[in-house]
C-alpha positions as CSV (number, residue, x, y, z in Angstrom):
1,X,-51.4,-59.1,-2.8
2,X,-55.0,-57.9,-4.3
3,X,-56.4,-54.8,-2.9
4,X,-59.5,-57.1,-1.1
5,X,-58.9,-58.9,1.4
6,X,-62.0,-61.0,3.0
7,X,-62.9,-62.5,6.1
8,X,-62.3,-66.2,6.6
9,X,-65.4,-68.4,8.3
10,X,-65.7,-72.1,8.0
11,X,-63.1,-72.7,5.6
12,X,-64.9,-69.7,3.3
13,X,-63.6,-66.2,2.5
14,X,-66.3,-64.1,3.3
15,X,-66.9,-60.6,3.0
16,X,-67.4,-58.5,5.4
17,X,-69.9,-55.9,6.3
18,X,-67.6,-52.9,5.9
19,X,-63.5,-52.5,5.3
20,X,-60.7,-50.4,6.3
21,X,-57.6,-49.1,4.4
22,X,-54.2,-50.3,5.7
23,X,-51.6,-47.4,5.4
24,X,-48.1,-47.7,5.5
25,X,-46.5,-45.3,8.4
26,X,-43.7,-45.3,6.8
27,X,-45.4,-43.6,4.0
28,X,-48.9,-42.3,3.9
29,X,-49.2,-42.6,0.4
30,X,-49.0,-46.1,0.3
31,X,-52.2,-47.9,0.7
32,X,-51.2,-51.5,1.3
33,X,-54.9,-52.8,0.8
34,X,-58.3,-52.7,2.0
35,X,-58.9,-55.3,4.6
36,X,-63.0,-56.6,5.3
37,X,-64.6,-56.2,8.7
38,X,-66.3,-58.4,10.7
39,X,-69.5,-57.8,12.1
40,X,-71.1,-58.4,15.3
41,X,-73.2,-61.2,13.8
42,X,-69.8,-62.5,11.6
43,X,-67.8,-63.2,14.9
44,X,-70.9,-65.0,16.2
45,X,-70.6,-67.4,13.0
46,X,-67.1,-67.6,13.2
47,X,-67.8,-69.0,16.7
48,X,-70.1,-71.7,15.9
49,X,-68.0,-72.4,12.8
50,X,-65.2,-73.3,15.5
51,X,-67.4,-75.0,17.4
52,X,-68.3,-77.7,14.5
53,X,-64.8,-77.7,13.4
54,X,-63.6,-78.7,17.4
55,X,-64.9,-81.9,17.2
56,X,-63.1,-83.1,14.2
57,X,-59.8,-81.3,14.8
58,X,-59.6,-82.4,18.7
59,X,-60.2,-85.9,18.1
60,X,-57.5,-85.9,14.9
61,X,-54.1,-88.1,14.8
62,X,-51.2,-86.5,15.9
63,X,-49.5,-87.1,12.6
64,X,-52.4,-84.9,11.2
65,X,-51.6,-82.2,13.6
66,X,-47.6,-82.6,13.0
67,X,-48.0,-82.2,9.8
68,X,-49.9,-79.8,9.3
69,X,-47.4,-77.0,11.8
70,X,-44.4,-78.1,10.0
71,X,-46.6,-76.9,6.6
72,X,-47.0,-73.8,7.8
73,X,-44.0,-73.4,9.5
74,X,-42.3,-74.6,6.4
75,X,-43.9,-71.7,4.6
76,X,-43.2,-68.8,6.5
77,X,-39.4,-69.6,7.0
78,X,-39.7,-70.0,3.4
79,X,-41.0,-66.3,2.5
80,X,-39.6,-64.4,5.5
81,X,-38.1,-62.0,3.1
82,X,-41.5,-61.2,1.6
83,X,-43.7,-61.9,4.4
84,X,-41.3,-59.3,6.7
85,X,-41.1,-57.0,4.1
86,X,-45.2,-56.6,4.2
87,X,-45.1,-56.4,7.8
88,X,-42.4,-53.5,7.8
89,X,-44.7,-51.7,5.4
90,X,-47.6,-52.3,7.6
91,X,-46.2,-51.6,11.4
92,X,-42.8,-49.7,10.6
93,X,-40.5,-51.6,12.3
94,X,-37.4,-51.8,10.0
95,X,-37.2,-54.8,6.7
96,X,-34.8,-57.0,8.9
97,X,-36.7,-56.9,12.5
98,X,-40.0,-57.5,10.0
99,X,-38.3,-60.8,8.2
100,X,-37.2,-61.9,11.5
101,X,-40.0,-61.9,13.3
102,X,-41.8,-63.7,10.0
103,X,-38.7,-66.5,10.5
104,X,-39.4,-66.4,14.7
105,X,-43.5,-67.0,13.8
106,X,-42.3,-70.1,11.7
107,X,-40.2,-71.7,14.4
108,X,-42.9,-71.1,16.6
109,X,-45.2,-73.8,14.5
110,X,-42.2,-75.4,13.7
111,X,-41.7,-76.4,17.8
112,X,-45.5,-76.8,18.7
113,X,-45.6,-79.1,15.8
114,X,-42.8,-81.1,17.8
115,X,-45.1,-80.7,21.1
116,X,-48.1,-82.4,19.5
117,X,-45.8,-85.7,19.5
118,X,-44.4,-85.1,23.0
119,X,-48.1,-85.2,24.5
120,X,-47.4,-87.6,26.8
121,X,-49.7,-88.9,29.9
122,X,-48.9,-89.3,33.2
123,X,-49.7,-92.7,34.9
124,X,-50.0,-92.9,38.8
125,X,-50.2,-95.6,41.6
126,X,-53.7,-95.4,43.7
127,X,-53.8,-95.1,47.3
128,X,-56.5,-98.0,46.8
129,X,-55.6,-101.7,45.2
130,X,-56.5,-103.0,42.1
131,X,-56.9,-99.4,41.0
132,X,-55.0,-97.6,38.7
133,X,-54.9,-93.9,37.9
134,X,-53.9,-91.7,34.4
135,X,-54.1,-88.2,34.2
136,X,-54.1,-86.9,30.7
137,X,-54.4,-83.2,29.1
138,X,-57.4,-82.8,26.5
139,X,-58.2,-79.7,24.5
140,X,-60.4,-77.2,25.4
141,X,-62.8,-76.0,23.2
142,X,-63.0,-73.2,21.0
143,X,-60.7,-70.0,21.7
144,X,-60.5,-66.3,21.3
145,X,-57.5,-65.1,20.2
146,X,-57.0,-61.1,20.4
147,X,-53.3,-59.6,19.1
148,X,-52.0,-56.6,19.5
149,X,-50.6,-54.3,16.5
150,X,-46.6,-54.1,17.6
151,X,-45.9,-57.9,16.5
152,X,-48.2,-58.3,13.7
153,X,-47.7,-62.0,13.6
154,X,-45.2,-63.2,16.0
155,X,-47.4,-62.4,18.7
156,X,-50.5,-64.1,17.2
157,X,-48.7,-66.8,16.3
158,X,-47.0,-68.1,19.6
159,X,-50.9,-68.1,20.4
160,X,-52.7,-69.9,17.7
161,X,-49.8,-72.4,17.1
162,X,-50.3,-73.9,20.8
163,X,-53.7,-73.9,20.4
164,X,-53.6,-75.9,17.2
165,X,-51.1,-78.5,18.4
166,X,-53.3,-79.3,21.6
167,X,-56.5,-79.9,19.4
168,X,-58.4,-76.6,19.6
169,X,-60.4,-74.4,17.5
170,X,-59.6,-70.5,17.1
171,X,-61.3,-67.6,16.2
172,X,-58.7,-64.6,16.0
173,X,-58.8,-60.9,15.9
174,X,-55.8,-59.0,14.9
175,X,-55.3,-55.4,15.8
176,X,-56.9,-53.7,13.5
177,X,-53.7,-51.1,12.6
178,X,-52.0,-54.5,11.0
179,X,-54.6,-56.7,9.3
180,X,-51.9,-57.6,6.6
181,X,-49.9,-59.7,8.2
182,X,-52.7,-61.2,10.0
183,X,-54.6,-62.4,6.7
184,X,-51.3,-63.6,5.4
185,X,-51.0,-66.2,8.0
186,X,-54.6,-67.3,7.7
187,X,-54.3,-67.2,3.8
188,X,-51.2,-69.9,4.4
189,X,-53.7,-71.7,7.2
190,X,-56.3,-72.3,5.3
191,X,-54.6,-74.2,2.8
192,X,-53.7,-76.6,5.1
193,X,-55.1,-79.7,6.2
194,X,-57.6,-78.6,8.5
195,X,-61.5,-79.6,8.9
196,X,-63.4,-76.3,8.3
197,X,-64.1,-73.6,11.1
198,X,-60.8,-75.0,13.2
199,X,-59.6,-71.8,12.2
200,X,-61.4,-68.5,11.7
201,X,-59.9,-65.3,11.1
202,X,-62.1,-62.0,12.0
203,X,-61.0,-58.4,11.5
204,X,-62.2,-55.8,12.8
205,X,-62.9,-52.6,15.8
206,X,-62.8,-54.0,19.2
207,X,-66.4,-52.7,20.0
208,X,-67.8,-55.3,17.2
209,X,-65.8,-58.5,17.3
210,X,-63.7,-57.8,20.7
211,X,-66.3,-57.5,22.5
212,X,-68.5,-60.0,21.1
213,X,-66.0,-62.5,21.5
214,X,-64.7,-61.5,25.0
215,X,-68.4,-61.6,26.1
216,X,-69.8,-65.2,24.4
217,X,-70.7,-68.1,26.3
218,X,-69.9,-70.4,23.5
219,X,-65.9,-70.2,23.5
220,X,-64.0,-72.0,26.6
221,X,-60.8,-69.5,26.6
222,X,-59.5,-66.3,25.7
223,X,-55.8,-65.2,25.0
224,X,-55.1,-61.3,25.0
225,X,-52.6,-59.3,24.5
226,X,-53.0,-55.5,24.8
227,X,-52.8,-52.4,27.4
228,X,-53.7,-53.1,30.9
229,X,-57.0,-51.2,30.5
230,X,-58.3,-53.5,28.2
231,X,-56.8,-56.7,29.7
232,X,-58.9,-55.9,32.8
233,X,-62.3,-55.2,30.5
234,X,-61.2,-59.0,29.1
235,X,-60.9,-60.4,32.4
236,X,-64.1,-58.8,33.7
237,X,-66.1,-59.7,30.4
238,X,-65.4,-63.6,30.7
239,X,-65.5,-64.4,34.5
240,X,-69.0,-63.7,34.0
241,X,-69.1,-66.7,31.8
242,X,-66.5,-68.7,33.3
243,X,-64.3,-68.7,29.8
244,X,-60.2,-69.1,31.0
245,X,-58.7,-66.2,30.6
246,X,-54.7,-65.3,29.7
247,X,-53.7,-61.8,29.7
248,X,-50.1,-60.0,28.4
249,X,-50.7,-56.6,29.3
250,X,-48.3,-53.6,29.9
251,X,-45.3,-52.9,31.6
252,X,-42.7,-50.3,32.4
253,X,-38.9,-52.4,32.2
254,X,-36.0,-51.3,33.7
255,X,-32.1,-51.5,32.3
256,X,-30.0,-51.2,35.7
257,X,-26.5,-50.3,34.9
258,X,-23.7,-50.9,37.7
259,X,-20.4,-49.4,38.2
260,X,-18.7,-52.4,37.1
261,X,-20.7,-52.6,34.3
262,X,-19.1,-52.8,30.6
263,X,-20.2,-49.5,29.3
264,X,-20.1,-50.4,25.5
265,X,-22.1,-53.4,26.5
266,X,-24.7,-51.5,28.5
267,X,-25.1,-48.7,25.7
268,X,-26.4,-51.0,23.1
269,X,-28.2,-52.9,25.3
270,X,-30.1,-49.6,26.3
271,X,-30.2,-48.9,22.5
272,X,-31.5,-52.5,21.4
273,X,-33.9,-52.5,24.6
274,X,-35.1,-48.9,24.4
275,X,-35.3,-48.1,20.8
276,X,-35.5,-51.1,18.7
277,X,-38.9,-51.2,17.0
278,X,-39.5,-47.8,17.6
279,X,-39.8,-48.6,21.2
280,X,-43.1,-50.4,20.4
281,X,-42.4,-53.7,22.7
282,X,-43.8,-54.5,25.8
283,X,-39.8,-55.5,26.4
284,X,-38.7,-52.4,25.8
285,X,-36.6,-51.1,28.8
286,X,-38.1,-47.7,29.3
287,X,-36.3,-46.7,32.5
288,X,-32.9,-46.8,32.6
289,X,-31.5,-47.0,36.1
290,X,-27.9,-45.9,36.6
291,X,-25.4,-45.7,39.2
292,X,-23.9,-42.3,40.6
293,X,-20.2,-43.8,39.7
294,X,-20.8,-44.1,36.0
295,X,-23.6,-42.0,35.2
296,X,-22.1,-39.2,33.6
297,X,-20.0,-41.6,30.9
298,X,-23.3,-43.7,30.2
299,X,-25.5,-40.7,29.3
300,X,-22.8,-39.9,27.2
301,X,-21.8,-42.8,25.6
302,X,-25.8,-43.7,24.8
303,X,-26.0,-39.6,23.3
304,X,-24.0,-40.7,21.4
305,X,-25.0,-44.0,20.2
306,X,-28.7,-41.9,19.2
307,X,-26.9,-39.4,17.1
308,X,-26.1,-42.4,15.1
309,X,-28.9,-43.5,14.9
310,X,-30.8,-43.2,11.6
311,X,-34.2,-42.9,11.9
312,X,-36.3,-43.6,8.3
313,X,-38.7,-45.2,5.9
314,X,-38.7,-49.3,7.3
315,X,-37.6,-50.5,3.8
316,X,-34.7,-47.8,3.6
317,X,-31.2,-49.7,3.7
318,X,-29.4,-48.8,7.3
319,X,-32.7,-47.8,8.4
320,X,-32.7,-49.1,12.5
321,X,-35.6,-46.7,13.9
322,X,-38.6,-46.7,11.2
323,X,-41.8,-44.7,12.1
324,X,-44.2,-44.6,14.8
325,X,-47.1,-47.2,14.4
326,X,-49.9,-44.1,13.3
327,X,-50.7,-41.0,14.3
328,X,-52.2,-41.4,17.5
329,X,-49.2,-43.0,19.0
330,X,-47.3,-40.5,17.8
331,X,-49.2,-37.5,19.2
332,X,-49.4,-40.2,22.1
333,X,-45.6,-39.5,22.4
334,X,-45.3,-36.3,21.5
335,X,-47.8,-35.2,24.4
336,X,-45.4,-37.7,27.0
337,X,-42.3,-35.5,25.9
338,X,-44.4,-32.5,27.1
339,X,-45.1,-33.7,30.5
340,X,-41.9,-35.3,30.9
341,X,-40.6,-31.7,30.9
342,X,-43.1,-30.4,32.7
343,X,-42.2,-32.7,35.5
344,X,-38.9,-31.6,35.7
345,X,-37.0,-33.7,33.7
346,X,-34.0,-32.7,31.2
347,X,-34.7,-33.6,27.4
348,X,-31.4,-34.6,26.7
349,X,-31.5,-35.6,23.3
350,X,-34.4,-36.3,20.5
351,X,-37.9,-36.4,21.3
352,X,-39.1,-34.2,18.0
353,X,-40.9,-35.2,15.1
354,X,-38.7,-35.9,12.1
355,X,-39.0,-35.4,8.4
356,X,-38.1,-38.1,5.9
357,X,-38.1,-38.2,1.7
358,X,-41.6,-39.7,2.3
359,X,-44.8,-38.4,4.6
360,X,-44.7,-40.4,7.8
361,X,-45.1,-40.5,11.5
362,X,-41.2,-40.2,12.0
363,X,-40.1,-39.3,15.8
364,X,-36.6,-38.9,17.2
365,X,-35.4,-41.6,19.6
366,X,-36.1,-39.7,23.2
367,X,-33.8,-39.5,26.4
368,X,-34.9,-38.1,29.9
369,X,-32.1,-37.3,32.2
370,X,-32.4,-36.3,35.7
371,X,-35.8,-38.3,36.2
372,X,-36.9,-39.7,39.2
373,X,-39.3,-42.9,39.8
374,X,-42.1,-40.9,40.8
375,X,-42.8,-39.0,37.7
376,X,-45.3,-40.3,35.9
377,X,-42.7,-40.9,32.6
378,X,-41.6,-42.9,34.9
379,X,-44.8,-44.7,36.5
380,X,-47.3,-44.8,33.1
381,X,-46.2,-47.2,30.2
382,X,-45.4,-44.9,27.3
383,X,-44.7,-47.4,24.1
384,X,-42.7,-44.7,22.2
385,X,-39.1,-44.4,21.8
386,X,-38.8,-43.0,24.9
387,X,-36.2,-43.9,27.9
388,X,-35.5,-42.3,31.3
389,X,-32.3,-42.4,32.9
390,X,-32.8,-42.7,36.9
391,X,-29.3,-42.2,39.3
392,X,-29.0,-43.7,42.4
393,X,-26.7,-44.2,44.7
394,X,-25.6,-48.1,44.5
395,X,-26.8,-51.4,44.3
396,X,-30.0,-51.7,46.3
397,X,-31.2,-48.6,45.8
398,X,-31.4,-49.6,41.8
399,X,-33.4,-52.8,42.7
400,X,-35.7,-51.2,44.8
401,X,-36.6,-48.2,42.2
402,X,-36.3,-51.2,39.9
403,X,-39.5,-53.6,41.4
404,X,-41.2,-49.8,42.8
405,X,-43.7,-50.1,39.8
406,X,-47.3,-51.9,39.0
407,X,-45.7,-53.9,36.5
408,X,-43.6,-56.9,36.4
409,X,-42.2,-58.6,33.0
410,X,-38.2,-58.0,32.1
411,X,-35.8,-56.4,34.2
412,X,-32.2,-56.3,33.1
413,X,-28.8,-55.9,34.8
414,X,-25.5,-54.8,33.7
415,X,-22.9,-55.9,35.7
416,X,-19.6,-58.3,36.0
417,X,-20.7,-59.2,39.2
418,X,-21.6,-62.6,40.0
419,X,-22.7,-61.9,43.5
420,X,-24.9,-59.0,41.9
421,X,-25.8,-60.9,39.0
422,X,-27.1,-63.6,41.1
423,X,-29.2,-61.2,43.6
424,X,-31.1,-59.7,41.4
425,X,-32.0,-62.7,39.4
426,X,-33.8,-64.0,42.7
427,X,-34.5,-60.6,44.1
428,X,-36.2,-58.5,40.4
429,X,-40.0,-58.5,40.6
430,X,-40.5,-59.8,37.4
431,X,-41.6,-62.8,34.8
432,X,-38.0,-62.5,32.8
433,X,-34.9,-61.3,34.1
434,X,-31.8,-60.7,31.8
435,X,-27.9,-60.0,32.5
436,X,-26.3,-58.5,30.6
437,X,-28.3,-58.4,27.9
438,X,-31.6,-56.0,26.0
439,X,-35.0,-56.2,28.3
440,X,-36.2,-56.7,24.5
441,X,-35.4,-60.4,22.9
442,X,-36.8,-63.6,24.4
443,X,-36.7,-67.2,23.2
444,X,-39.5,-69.5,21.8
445,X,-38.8,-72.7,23.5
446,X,-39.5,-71.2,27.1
447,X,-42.0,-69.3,29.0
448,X,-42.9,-65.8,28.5
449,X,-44.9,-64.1,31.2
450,X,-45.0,-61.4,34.0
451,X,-46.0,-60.4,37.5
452,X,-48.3,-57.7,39.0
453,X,-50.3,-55.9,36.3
454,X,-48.1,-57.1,33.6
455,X,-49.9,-60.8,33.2
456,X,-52.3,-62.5,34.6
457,X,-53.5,-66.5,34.1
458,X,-50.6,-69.2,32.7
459,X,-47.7,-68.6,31.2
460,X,-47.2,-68.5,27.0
461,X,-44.7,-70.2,25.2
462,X,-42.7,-73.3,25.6
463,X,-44.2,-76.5,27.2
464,X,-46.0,-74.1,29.5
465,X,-49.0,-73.3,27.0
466,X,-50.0,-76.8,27.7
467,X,-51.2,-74.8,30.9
468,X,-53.5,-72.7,29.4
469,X,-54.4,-74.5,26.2
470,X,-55.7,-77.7,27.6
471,X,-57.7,-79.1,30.6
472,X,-57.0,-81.7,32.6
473,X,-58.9,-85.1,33.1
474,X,-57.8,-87.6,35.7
475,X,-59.1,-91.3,35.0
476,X,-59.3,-94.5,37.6
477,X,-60.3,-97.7,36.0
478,X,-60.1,-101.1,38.3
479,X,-58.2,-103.6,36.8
């Protein structure tokens, strides 16, 4: 890729008024390009720019629409291996979680493209004769579309794809840590089908183009995704306008692990849940909840499993925990390892900066033992590679330290239960449960969402965007 890398505004690249440098964590010499920023005025184009290009692209064929998700869905299956190897470089999550998640953002367009032809109406009898009544969805406008830096294109992807199928315009800001990935996917956009300013791609700090597009008048929806701080600044920016607003904010998961539980099975579920990506998910299962019978052989066993664990450069071969995302959220980390032992709990393994053949933000994976839910490790989303174990006694006590949080989005359960199993899907406090599986790892097709301070506003994903992404109209006509 060229070292420039414009802003695009009504089907133009455009430059912007300043631009940042993209590093690569995994090594700091590595510039991966410069990347144009947007300002204040820029998003404020980009806006009206969607605006014009809503009332061509909402009022298109749905063969238009179809076609032109499977293009782009077509293209990032296509070059997942190059695609994911530019967003390892970029966010430092190892080469084959970076080409899966490229392959995952393609079978997102690839099943909103099968949504645009399932659009179907409903028709109802009236309580009055000779009248009859249809309810239909219709886009709605133009929307904001703000993604967060730990999924550099899955996450803004399962986001503009909906949005596209149902007719509407977008204006998106990427996270400003990962603008790579981001101007891929609009490069691969742009050549698509699409009448100009349906799709506008912005970069840049939150104080210019965040908060000019979280406070304008002139969009009809905003999707976030971000820390819970910021998700409440959205929601408070566009209630004063009326704009709809869908929030994915944070979380603090829970792994529970029962005496009946498969050990093995539980260990690299905590591994895949915890650690995976560096710990940089809003999945990731940061409190580990563990019964008094099997304690002991868990901590073990998951010791273990970290020793093994080879932390590195995200392009290295066997590579499974690459660098933090920069060096904020590393210090970030580093400063939560501090105060977890200051609270009182035992650093058990990891937890120290590491040193690799390059220069990077490289951090061993962490584990807390002998934590309890009140510490504020325990309480305060950390994003790190950084898990807690929690004993307790049996069953109910896990579920209650479990749902004892603000947040609400996975919970997992390792058990062989079914009567357990069963409970705690209806009884978890939370927008996804899993059994026996990683808090980390969710499907396309279905809805993704939380409860309490996790989310807030319809769900994403699956047939449930049609929630957020369009607007209802109910019609009578007499015959």
């Amino acid at each position: 890729m060229s070292n420039s890398h414009p802003l695009y505004i009504h089907g133009q690249w455009v430059a912007g008024a300043t631009r940042i440098k993209n590093i690569n964590p995994s090594d700091l010499s590595d510039v991966i390009g410069e990347f144009d920023q947007a300002s204040s005025e820029q998003t404020k184009e980009a806006i009206r720019a969607a605006q014009a290009g809503f009332a061509d692209w909402s009022t298109s064929g749905l063969e238009q629409r179809y076609g032109v998700l499977m293009a782009i869905g077509d293209e990032l299956i296509a070059r997942k291996n190059e695609l994911g190897e530019l967003l390892s470089r970029e966010e430092g999550k190892p080469l084959a979680e970076g080409q899966g998640e490229v392959y995952r953002s393609g079978q997102f367009f690839h099943y909103y493209a099968a949504e645009v032809l399932r659009q179907i109406d409903e028709r109802t009898e009236s309580v009055r004769p000779g009248v009859e009544v249809d309810t239909r969805r219709e886009p709605l406008g133009v929307v904001g579309i703000i993604s967060p830096w730990n999924f550099p294109m899955a996450t803004a992807v399962w986001k503009i794809a909906p949005a596209l199928a149902f007719g509407n315009a977008v204006v998106f800001k990427p996270a400003n840590l990962v603008p790579a990935s981001a101007w891929e996917l609009a490069k691969i956009i742009s050549k698509q089908d699409l009448p100009a300013g349906t799709f506008n791609l912005v970069m840049g700090s939150g104080g210019d183009v965040g908060e000019t597009l979280i406070n304008s008048p002139d969009i009809q929806a905003v999707s976030f995704t971000g820390s819970l701080e910021v998700g409440r600044r959205v929601a408070a920016a566009t209630v004063g306008n009326l704009v709809k607003c869908q929030l994915e904010m944070g979380s603090k998961n829970a792994l529970v692990v029962l005496d009946d539980a498969d050990l093995d099975l539980a260990v690299e579920a905590a591994f895949n849940g915890a650690y995976s990506g560096s710990g940089q998910k809003c999945t990731a299962s940061s409190r580990l909840i563990v019964t008094d019978a099997v304690h002991d052989e868990f901590v073990a066993k998951l010791k273990a499993r970290l020793e093994q664990a080879k932390v590195g450069h995200a392009l290295e071969e066997g590579v499974q925990i690459g660098p933090i995302a920069d060096e904020r959220q590393l210090e970030s980390n580093l400063a939560w390892i501090e105060r977890g032992q200051k609270e009182g709990a035992t650093l058990a393994f990891g937890g120290s900066r590491v040193e690799a053949d390059t220069e990077g933000y490289y951090m061993a994976p962490a584990l807390f033992t002998d934590t309890s839910n009140t510490m504020a490790i325990n309480r305060e989303e950390v994003f790190g590679p950084i898990a807690c174990v929690i004993r307790v006694p049996d069953y109910e006590t896990a579920l209650a330290t479990l749902n004892d949080t603000q947040y609400g989005l996975t919970a997992g359960i390792i058990t062989n239960s079914l009567k357990y199993a069963s409970d705690f899907k209806a009884r978890a406090q939370t927008g996804c449960v899993m059994v026996n599986l990683p808090t980390a790892g969710t499907d396309y097709h279905v809805p993704f969402g939380g409860r309490k301070n996790s989310s807030f506003g319809p769900r994403e994903q699956g047939q449930y965007a049609r929630e957020f992404y369009t607007v209802v109209k109910t019609c009578y006509v007499r015959a």
